[in-house]
C-alpha positions as CSV (number, residue, x, y, z in Angstrom):
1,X,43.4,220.4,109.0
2,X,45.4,222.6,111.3
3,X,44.7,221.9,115.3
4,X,46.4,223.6,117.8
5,X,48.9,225.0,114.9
6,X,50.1,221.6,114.0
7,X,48.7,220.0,111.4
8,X,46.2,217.0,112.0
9,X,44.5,214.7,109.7
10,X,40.6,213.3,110.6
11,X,38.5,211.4,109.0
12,X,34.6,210.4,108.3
13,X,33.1,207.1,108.8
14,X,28.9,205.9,108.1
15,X,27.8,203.6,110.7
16,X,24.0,202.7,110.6
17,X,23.2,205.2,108.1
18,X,24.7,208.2,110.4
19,X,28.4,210.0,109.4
20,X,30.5,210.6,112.1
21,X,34.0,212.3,112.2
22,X,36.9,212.3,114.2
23,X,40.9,213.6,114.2
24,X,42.6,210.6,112.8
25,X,44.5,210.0,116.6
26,X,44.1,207.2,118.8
27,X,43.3,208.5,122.7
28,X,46.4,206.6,124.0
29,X,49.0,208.2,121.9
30,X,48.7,210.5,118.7
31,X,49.3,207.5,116.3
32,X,47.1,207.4,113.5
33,X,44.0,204.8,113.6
34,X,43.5,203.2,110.0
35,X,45.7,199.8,109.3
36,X,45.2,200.3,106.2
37,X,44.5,203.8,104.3
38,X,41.1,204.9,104.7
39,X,40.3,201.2,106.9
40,X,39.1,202.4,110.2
41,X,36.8,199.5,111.3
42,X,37.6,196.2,113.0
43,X,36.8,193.1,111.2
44,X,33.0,193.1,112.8
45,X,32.2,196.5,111.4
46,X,31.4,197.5,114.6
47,X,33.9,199.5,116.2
48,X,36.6,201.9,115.3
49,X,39.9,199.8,115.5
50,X,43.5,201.3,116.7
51,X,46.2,200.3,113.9
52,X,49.1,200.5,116.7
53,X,47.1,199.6,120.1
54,X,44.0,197.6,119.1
55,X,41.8,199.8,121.2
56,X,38.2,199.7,120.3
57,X,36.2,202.6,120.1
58,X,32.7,203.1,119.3
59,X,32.1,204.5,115.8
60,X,29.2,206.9,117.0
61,X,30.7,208.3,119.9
62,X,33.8,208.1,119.7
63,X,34.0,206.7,123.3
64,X,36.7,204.0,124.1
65,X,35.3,200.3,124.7
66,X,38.7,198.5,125.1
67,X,42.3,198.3,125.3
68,X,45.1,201.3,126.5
69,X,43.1,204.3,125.9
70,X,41.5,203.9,129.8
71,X,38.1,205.3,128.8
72,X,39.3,208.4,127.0
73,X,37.7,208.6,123.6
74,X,38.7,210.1,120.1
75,X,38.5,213.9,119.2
76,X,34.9,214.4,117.0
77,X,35.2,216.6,114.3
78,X,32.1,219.1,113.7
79,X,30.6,218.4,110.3
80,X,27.6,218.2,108.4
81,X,26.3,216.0,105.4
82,X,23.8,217.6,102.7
83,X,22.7,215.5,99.8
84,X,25.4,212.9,100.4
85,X,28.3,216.0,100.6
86,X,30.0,215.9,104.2
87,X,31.0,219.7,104.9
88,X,33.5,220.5,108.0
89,X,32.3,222.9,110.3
90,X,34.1,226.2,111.9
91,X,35.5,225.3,114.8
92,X,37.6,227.6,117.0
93,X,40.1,224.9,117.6
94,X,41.2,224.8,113.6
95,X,42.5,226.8,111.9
């Protein structure tokens, strides 16, 4: 995906049966989350885990719980899910 004319990656997680998505950079610095490809989650399953920082963030709001991010959160992507299909939505900021 293309933010700001740069291009971005983002990603989809399910937590409690909801999807929710977000550009794949951590509030502190634009370092990507997962530790692993596609491994967003802390050990818990709770929260959304920084791969460089640590900082926790919470996986249906994005909002930071924990570590350098000092209460800034992570960028949600607009999408929608239909019959198990997530779809991106037009945004003005992509593109």
């Amino acid at each position: 995906m293309v933010r700001y004319g740069r291009e971005v990656s983002a990603f989809v997680v399910r937590f409690q049966g909801q999807v929710y998505g977000y550009l794949n950079e951590c509030a502190h610095v634009p370092a990507e989350l997962d530790w692993l490809p596609g491994e967003f989650f802390d050990d818990s399953k709770l929260y959304l885990i920084c791969s460089i920082h640590g900082a926790l963030y919470a996986p249906e709001t994005g909002r930071c719980l924990g570590g350098r991010c000092s209460g800034k959160g992570l960028k949600p992507v607009m999408m929608h899910e239909i019959d198990g299909q997530i779809f991106l939505e037009q945004d003005d900021n992509y593109g």
